[in-house]
N, C-alpha and C positions, 0 to 999 in steps of 0.2 A: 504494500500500500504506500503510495506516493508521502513526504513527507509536507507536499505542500497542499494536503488535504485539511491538515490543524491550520489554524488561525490562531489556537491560543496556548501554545505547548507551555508560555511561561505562568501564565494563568491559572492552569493546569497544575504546573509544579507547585506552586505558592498556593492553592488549595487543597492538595494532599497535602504540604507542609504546615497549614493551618490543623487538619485533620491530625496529623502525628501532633501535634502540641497535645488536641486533647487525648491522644495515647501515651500518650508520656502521662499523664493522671492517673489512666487504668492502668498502665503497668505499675503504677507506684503502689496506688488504692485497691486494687481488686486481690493480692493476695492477704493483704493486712483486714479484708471486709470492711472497709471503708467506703462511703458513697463516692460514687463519683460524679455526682454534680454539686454536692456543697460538703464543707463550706468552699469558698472561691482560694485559689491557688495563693499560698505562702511558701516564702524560706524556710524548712526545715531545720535551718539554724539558732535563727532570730525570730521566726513567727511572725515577719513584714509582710500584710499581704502585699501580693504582685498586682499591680496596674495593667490597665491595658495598653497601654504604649513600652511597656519591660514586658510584654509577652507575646510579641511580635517573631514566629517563628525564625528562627536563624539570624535575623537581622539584630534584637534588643540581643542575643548572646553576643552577636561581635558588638555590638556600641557599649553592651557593656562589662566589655574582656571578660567577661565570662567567670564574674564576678556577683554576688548581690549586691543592690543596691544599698543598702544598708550597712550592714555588716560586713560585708566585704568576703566574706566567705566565700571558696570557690564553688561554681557552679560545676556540674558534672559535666563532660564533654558529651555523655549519650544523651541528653536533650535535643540541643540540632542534629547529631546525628539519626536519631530517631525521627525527627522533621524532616531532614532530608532524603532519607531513606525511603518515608511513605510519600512525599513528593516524585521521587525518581519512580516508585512503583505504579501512581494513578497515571503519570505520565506514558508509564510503557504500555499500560493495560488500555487508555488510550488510544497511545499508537496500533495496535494490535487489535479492536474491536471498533474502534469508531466511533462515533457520537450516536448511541443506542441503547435500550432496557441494560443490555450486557453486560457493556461497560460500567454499568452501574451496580450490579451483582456483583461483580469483579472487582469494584473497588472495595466495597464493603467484606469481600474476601481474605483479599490482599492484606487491609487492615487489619483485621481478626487474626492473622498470622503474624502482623509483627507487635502487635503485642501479645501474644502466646511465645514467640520466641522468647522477646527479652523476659518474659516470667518463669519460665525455664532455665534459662537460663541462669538467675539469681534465686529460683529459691528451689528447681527440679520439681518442680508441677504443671500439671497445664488444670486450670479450674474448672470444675463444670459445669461453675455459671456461665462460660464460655462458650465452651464444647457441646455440649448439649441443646442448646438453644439455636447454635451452628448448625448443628443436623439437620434442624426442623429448620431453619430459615433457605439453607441450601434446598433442601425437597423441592419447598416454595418456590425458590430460584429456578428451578430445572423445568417448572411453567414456563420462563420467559426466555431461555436459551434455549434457539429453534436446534441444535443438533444433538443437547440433552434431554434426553423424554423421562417422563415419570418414574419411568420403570427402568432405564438404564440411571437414576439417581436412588431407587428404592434396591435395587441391584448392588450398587454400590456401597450404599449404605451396610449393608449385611457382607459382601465381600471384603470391605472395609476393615470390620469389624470384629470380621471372624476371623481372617488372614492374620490380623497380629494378634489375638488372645489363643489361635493355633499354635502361633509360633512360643508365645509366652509360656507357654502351658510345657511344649514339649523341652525348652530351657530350662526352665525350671525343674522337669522331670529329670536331663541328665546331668543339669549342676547341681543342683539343690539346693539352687538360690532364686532368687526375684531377678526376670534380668532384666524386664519392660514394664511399666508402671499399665496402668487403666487409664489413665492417660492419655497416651501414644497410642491404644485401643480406638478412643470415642476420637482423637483426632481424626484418625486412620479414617474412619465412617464418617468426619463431617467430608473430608478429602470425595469420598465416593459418592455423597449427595450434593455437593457443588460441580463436579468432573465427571462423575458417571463412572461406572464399575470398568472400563477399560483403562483408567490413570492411577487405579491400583497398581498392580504390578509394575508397571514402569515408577511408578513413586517410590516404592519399596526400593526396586535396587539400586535409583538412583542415590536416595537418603544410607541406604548400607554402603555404597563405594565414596560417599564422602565425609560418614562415621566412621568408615577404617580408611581414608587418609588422612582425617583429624586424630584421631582416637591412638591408632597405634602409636603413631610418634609419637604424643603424647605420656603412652603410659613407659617408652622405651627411655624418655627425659627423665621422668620421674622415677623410673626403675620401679615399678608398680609387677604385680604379680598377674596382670589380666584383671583385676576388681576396680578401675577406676569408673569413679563413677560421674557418667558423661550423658546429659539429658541427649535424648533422640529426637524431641520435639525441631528444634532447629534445622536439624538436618532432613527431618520429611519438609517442614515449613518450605525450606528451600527446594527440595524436589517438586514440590509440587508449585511452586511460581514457575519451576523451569519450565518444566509439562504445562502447564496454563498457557504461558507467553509462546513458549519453542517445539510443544510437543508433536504436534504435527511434521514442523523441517528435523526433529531429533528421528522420528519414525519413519520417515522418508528415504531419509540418509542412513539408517539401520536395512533399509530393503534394499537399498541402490547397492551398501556394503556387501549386501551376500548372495547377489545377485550377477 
C-alpha cells in the first residue's frame, strides 16, 4: 500500500502516543488494583499532581529533562518510551489496514499488549482483568474483520487455549515444576479471538525462537541451572504484532522457501 495514501502519519503517531501516556497509568495501577481513572496523575515521589501541559507525551519528558517538576526527582525513561512505542505501533497498524473498522480493533489490540508486556515484565503476571475481557472483546472484533469469521475466532479461542495449558500440563509432568503460568494460557486464546485459530501456531514458534534467543544467553550470563525465571508474555506479545503486521509476507516467503 502506497505511503502516500496517509495524510496524517504524524497525527497518527502523537495519538497513539497520547494513548501510551494513559498506558503508562494501567501499567503502573492495574497490578497494585488501583483505579485507573482517578485520582489524576502525580509524582510518586513528592505527590505533585501532574498538569496538563507536564503530561504532554514525549514532549513535557524532554522540556522537562526528565525530571519532576517539583522535586526534581528523576523520571523513568519507560514513560516516553512507552509513548513512543504505542505511537510507532497505531502508526504501523495504520499503514497496514487503512482508515477502517480494522484498524481500529487493531489498535485497541496492539494497546492491550503493551501494556500486558510491561506488566510482565515487572511483576510476571498478565491480569485477568485484562485477558479475559480480551477474549470476549476480540470475539466481538472478528464481526468486523471481513477475513476473520466467528468461528475461525471461537476456533481460536479454544486452540489458543488449549495448545498452551497442553503444553503446560505435559512440562510440568516431566519436570515437576510450573513452567507456564495461566497467564500465557488466557493470553494465548485472547491471540486466537483477535487473529483467528491459524496465528496460533505461527505465534507459538515464533514467541519460542525469541524466548531461547533471549533466554539462553541469559541464563549462560548468569550461570543459572535452566530455572530462570523469564515471563513468556513478551515474547508471544511480540509474535503476534509480527503475525498481525507481516504474517501474510512471513507465510509467503515460508512457501516461496520450500518450494
Amino acid at each position: 500500500m502506497p505511503f502516500e495514501y496517509y495524510s496524517f502519519p504524524l497525527f497518527t503517531f502523537f495519538f497513539g502516543a497520547v494513548v501510551g501516556s494513559f498506558l503508562n497509568v494501567c501499567i503502573y495501577r492495574v497490578p497494585a488494583g488501583l483505579s485507573i481513572v482517578a485520582p489524576p496523575s502525580s509524582c510518586p515521589s513528592c505527590g505533585d499532581r501532574i498538569r496538563w501541559f507536564q503530561n504532554i507525551p514525549i514532549f513535557s519528558y524532554l522540556f522537562l529533562l526528565g525530571r519532576c517538576a517539583r522535586c526534581k526527582v528523576r523520571i523513568s525513561l519507560r514513560y516516553p518510551m512507552v509513548e513512543a512505542l504505542n505511537g510507532a505501533l497505531f502508526f504501523l497498524v495504520l499503514y497496514q489496514f487503512g482508515f477502517s473498522p480494522v484498524t481500529l480493533v487493531y489498535w485497541v489490540f496492539v494497546a492491550v499488549l503493551v501494556v500486558i508486556t510491561f506488566i510482565d515484565l515487572d511483576h510476571q503476571i498478565i491480569p485477568d482483568v485484562i485477558s479475559l475481557p480480551g477474549i470476549a472483546v476480540g470475539f466481538v472484533a472478528s464481526f468486523f474483520v471481513p477475513w476473520i469469521s466467528w468461528f475461525d475466532s471461537l476456533f481460536g479461542i479454544l486452540l489458543g487455549g488449549g495448545l498452551l495449558l497442553s503444553i503446560a500440563w505435559g512440562y510440568q509432568l516431566i519436570a515437576k515444576r510450573e513452567g507456564m503460568g495461566g497467564g500465557d494460557i488466557k493470553l494465548l486464546a485472547m491471540f486466537g479471538a483477535f487473529l483467528g485459530w491459524k496465528a496460533i501456531l505461527p505465534i507459538v514458534f515464533l514467541a519460542s525462537v525469541f524466548g531461547s534467543l533471549i533466554g539462553v544467553p541469559l541464563m549462560l550470563l548468569q550461570k543459572k541451572d535452566g530455572k530462570l525465571a523469564l515471563p513468556f508474555g513478551p515474547f508471544l506479545s511480540l509474535a503476534a504484532i509480527i503475525y498481525l503486521l507481516y504474517g501474510t509476507q512471513l507465510l509467503e516467503w515460508y512457501l516461496d522457501f520450500y518450494t
